[in-house]
Jmol script that loads the backbone (N, CA, C; Angstrom):
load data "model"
ATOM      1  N   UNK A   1    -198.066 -95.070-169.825  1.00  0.00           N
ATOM      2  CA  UNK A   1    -198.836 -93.875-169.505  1.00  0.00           C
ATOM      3  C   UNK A   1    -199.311 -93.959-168.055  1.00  0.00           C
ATOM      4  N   UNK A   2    -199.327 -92.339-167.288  1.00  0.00           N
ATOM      5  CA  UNK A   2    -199.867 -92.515-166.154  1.00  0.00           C
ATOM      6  C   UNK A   2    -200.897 -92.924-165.948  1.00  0.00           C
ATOM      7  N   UNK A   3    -201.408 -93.532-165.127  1.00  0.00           N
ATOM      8  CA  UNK A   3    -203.069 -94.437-165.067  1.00  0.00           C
ATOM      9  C   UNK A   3    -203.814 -92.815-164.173  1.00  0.00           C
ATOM     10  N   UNK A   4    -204.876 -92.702-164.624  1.00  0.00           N
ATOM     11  CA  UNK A   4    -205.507 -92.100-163.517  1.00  0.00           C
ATOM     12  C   UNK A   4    -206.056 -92.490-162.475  1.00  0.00           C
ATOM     13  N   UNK A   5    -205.910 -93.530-162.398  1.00  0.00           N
ATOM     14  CA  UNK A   5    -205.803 -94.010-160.446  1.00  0.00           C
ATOM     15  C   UNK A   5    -204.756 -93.018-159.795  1.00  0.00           C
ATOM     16  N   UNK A   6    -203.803 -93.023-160.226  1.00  0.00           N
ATOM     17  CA  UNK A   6    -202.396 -92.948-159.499  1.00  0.00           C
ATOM     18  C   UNK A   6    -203.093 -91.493-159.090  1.00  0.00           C
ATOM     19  N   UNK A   7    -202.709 -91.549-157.943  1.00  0.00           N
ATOM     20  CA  UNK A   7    -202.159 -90.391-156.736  1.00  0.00           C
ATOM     21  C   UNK A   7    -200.846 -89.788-156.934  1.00  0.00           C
ATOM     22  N   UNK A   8    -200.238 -88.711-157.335  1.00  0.00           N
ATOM     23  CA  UNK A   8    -198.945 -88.157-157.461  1.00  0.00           C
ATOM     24  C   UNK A   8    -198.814 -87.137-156.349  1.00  0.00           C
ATOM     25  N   UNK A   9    -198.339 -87.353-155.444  1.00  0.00           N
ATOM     26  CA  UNK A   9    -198.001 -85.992-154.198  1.00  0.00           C
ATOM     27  C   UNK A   9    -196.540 -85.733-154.289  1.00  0.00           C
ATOM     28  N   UNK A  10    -196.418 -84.012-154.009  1.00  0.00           N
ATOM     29  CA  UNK A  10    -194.792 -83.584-153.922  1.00  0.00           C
ATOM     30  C   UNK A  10    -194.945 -82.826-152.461  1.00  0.00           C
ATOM     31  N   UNK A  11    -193.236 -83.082-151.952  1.00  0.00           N
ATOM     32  CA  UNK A  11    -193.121 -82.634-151.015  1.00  0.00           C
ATOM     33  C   UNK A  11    -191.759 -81.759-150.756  1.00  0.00           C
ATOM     34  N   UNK A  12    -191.925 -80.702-150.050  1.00  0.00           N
ATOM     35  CA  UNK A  12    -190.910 -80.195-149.972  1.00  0.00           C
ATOM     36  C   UNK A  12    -190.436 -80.229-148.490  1.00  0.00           C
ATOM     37  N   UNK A  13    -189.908 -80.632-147.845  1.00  0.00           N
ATOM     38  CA  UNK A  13    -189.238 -80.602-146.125  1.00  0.00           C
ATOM     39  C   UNK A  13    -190.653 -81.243-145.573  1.00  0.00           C
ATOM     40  N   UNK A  14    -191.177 -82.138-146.323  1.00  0.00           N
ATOM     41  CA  UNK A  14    -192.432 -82.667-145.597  1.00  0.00           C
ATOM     42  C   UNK A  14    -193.220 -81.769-145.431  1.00  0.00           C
ATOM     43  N   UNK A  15    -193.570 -80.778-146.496  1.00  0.00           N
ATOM     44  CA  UNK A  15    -194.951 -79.860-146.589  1.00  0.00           C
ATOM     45  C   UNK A  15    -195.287 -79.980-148.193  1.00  0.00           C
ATOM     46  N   UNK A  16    -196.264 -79.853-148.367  1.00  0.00           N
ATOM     47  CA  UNK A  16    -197.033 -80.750-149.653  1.00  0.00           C
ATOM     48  C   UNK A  16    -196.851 -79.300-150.429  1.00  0.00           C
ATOM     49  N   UNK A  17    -195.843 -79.283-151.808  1.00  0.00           N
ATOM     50  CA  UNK A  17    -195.971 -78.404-152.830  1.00  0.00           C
ATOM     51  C   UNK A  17    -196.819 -78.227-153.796  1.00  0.00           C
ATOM     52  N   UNK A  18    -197.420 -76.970-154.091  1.00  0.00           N
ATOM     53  CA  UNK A  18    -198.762 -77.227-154.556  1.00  0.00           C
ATOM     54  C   UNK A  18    -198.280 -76.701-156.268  1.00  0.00           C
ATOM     55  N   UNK A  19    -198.972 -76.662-157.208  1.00  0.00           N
ATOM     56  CA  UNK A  19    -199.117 -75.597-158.373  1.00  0.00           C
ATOM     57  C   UNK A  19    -199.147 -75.129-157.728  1.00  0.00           C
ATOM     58  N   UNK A  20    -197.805 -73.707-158.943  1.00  0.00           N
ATOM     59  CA  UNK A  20    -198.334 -72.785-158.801  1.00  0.00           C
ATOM     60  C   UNK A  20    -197.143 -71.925-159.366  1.00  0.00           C
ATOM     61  N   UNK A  21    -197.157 -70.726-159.562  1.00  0.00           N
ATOM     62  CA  UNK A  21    -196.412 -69.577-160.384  1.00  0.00           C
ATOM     63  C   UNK A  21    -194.798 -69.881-160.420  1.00  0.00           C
ATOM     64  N   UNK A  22    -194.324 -70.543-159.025  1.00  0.00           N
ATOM     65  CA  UNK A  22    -192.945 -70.820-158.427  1.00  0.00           C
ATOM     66  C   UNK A  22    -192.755 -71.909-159.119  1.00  0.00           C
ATOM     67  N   UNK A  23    -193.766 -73.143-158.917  1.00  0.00           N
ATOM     68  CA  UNK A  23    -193.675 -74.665-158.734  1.00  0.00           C
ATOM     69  C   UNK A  23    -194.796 -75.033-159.835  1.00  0.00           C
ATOM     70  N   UNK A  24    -193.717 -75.882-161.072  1.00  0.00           N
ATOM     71  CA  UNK A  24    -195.202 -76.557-162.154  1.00  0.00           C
ATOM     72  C   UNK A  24    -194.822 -77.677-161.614  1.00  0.00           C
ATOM     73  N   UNK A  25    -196.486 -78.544-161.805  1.00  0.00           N
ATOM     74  CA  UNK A  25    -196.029 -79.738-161.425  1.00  0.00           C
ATOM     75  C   UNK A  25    -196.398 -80.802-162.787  1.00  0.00           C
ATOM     76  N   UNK A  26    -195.577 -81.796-163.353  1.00  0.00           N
ATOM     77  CA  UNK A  26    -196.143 -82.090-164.978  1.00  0.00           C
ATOM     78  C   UNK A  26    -196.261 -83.258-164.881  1.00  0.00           C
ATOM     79  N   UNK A  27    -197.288 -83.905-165.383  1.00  0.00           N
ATOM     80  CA  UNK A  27    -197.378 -85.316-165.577  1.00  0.00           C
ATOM     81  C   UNK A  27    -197.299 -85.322-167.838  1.00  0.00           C
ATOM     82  N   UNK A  28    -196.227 -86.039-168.130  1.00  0.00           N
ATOM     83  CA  UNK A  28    -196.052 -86.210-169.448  1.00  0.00           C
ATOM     84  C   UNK A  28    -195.591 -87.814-169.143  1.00  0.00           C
ATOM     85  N   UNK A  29    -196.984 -88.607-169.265  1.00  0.00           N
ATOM     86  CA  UNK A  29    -197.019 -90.096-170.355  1.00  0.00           C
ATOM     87  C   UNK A  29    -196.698 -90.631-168.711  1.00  0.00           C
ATOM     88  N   UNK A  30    -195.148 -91.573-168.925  1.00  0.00           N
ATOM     89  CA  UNK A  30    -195.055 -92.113-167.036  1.00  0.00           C
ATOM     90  C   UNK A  30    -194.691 -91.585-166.362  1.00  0.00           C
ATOM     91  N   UNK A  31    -193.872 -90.423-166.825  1.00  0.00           N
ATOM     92  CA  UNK A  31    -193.044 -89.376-165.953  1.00  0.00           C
ATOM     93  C   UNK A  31    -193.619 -88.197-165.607  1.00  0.00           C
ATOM     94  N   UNK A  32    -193.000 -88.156-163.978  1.00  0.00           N
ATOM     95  CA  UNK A  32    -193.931 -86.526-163.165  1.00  0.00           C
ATOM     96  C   UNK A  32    -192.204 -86.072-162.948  1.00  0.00           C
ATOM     97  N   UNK A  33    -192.349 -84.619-163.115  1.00  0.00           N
ATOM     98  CA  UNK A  33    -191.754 -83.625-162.603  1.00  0.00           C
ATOM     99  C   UNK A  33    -192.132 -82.532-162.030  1.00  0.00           C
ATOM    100  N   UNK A  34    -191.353 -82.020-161.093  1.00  0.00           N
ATOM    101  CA  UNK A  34    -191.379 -80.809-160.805  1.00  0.00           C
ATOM    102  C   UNK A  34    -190.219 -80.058-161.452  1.00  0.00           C
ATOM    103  N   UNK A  35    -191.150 -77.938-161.707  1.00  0.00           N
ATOM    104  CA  UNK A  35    -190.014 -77.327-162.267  1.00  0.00           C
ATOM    105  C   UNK A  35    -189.640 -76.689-161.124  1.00  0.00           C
ATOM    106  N   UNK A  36    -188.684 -75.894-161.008  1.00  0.00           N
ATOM    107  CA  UNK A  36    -188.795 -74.567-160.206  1.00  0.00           C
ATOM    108  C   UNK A  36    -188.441 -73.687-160.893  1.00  0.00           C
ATOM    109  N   UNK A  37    -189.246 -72.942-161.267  1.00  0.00           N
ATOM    110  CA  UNK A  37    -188.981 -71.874-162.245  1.00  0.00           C
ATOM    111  C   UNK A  37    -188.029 -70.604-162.385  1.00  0.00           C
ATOM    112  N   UNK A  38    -187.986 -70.191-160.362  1.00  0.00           N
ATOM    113  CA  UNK A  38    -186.798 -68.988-159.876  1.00  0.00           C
ATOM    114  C   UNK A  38    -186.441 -70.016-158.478  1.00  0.00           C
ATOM    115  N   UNK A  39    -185.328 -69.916-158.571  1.00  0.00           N
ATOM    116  CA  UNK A  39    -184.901 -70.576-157.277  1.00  0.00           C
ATOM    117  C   UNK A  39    -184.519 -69.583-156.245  1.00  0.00           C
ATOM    118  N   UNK A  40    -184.486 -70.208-154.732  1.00  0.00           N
ATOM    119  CA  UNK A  40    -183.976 -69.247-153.589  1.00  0.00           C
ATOM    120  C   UNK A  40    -183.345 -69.953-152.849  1.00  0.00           C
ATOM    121  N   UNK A  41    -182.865 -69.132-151.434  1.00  0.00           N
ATOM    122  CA  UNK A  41    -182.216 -69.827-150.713  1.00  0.00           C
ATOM    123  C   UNK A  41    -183.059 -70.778-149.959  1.00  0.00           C
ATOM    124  N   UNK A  42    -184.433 -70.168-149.543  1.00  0.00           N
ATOM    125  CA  UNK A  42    -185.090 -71.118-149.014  1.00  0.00           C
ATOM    126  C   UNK A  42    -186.253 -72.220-149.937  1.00  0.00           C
ATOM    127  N   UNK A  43    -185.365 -72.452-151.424  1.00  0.00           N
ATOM    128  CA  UNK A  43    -186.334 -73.222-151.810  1.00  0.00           C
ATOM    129  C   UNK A  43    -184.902 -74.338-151.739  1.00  0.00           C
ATOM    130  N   UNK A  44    -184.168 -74.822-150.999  1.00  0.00           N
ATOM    131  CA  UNK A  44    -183.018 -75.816-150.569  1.00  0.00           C
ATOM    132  C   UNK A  44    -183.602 -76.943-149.435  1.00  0.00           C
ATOM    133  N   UNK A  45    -183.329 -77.902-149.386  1.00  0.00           N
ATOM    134  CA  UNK A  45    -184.007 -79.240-148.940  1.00  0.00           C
ATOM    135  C   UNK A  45    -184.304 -80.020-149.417  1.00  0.00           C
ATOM    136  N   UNK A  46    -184.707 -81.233-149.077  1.00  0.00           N
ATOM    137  CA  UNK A  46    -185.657 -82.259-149.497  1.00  0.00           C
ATOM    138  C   UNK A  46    -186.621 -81.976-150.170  1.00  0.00           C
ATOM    139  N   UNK A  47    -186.762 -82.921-151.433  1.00  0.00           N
ATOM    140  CA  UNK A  47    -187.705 -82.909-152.086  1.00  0.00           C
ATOM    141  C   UNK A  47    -188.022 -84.170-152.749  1.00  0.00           C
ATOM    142  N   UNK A  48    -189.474 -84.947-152.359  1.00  0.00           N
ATOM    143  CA  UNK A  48    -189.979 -85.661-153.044  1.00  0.00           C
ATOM    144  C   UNK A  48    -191.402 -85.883-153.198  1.00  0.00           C
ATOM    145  N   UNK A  49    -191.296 -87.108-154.073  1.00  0.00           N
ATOM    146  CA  UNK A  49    -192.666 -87.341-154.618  1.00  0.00           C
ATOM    147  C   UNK A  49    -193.126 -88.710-154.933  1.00  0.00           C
ATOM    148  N   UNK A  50    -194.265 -88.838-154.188  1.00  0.00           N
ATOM    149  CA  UNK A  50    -194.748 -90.271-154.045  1.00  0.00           C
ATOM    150  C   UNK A  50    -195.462 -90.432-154.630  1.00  0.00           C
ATOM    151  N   UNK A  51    -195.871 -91.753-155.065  1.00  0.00           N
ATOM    152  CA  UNK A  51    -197.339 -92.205-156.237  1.00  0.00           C
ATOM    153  C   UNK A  51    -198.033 -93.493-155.427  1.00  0.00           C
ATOM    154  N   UNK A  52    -198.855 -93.306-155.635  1.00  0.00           N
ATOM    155  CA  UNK A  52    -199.897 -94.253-154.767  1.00  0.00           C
ATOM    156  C   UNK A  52    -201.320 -95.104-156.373  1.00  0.00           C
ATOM    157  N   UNK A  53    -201.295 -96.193-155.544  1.00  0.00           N
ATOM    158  CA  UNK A  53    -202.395 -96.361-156.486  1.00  0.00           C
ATOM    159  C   UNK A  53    -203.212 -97.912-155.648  1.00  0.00           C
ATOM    160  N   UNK A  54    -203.749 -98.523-155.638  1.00  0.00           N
ATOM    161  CA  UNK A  54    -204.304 -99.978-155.606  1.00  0.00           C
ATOM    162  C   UNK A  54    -203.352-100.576-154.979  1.00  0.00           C
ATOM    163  N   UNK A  55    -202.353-100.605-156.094  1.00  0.00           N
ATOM    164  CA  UNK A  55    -201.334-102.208-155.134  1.00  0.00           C
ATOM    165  C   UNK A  55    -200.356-101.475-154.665  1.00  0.00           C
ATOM    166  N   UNK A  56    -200.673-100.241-153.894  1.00  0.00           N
ATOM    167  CA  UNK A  56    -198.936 -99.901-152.976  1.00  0.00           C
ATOM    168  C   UNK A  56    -198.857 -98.468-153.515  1.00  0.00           C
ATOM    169  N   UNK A  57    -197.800 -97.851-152.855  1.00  0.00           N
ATOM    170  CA  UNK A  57    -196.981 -96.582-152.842  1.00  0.00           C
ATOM    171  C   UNK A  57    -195.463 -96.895-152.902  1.00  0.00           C
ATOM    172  N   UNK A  58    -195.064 -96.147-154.012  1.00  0.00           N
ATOM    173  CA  UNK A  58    -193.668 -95.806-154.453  1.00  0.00           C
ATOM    174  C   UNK A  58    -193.089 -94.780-154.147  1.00  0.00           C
ATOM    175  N   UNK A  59    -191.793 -94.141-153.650  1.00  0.00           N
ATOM    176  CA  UNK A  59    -191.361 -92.718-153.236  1.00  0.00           C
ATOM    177  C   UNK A  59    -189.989 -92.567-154.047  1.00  0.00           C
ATOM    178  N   UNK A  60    -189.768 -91.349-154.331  1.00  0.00           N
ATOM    179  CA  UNK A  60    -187.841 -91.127-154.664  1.00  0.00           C
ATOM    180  C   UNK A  60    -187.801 -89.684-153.975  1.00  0.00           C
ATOM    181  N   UNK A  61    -186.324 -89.231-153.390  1.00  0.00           N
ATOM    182  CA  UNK A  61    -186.421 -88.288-153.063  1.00  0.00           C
ATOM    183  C   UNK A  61    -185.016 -87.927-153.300  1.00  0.00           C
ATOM    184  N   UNK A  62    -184.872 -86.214-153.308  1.00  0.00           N
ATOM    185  CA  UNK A  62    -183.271 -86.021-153.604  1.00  0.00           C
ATOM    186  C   UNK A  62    -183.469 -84.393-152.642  1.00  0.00           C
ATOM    187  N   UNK A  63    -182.237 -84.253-152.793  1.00  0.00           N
ATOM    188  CA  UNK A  63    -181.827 -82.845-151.821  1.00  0.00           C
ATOM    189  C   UNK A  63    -181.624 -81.746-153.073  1.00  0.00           C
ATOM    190  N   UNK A  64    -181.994 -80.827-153.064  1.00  0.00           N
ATOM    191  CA  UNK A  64    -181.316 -79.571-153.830  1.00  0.00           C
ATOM    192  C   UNK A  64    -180.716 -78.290-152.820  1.00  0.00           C
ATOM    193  N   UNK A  65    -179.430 -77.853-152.839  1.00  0.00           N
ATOM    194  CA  UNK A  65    -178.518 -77.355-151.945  1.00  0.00           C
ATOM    195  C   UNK A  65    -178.746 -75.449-153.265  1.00  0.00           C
ATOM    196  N   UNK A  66    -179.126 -74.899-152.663  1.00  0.00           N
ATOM    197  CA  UNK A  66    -178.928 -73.349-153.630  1.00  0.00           C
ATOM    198  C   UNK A  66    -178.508 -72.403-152.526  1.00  0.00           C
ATOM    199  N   UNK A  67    -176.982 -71.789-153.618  1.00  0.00           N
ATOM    200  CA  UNK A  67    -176.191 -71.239-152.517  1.00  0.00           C
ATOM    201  C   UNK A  67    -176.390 -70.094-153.433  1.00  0.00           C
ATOM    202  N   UNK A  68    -176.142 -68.725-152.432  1.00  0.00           N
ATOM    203  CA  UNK A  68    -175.929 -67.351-152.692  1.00  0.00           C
ATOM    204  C   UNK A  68    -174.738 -67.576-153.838  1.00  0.00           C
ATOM    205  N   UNK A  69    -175.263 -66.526-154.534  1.00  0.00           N
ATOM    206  CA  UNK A  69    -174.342 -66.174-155.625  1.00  0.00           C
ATOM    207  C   UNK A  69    -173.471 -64.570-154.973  1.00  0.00           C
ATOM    208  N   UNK A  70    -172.305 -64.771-155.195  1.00  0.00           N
ATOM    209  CA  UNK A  70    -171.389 -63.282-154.622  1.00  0.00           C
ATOM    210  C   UNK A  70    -171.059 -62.904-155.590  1.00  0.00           C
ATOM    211  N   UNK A  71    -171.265 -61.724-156.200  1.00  0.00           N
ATOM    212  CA  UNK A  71    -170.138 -61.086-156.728  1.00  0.00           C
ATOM    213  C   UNK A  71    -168.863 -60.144-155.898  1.00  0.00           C
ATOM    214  N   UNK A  72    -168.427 -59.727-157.067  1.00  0.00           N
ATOM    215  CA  UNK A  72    -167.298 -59.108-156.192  1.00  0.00           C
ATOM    216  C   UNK A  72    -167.225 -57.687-157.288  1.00  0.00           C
ATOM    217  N   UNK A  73    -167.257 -56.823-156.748  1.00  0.00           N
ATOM    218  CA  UNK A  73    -166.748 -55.400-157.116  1.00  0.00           C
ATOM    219  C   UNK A  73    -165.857 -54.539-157.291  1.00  0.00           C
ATOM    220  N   UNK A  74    -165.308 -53.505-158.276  1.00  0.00           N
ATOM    221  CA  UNK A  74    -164.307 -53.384-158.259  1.00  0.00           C
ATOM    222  C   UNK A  74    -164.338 -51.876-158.396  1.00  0.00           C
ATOM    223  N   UNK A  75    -163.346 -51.155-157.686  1.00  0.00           N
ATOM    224  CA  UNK A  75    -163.819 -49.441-157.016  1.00  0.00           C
ATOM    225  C   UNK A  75    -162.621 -49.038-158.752  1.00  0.00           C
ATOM    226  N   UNK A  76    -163.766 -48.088-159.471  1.00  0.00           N
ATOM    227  CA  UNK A  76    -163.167 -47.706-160.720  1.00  0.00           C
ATOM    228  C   UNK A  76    -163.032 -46.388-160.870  1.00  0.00           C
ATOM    229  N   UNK A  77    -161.646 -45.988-160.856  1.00  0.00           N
ATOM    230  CA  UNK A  77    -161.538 -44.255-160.614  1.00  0.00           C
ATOM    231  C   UNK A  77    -161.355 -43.451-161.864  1.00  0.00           C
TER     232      UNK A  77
END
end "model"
wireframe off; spacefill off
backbone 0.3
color backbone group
């Protein structure tokens, strides 16, 4: 279980993601996630999240790439 010492910060391009309508942020037992609930083009970048407590700070970080979706159309006579 998470200790409540621990410090959990998220980051997105190195700006601190907060709660909120876009972004849950969950602590269940040892594990933190973030959701993103609607994605965009500019929610693409780096993203991580560090934990801090007494003896040290831990980090993981990963990239999420979200590309335009195209359709294509078709002229119906």
């Amino acid at each position: 279980m998470l200790r409540a010492c621990m410090q959990i910060a998220w980051f997105h391009n190195d700006k601190p993601v907060k709660d909120s309508k876009d972004f849950e942020l969950l602590v269940e037992g040892d594990r933190c996630s973030l959701v993103i609930h609607e994605v965009y083009l500019e929610d693409s970048g780096e993203y991580k999240c560090t934990a801090r407590n007494v003896n040290g700070m831990a980090h993981t970080s990963c990239r999420l790439m979200v590309e335009r979706k195209y359709t294509t159309q078709r002229n119906v006579l």
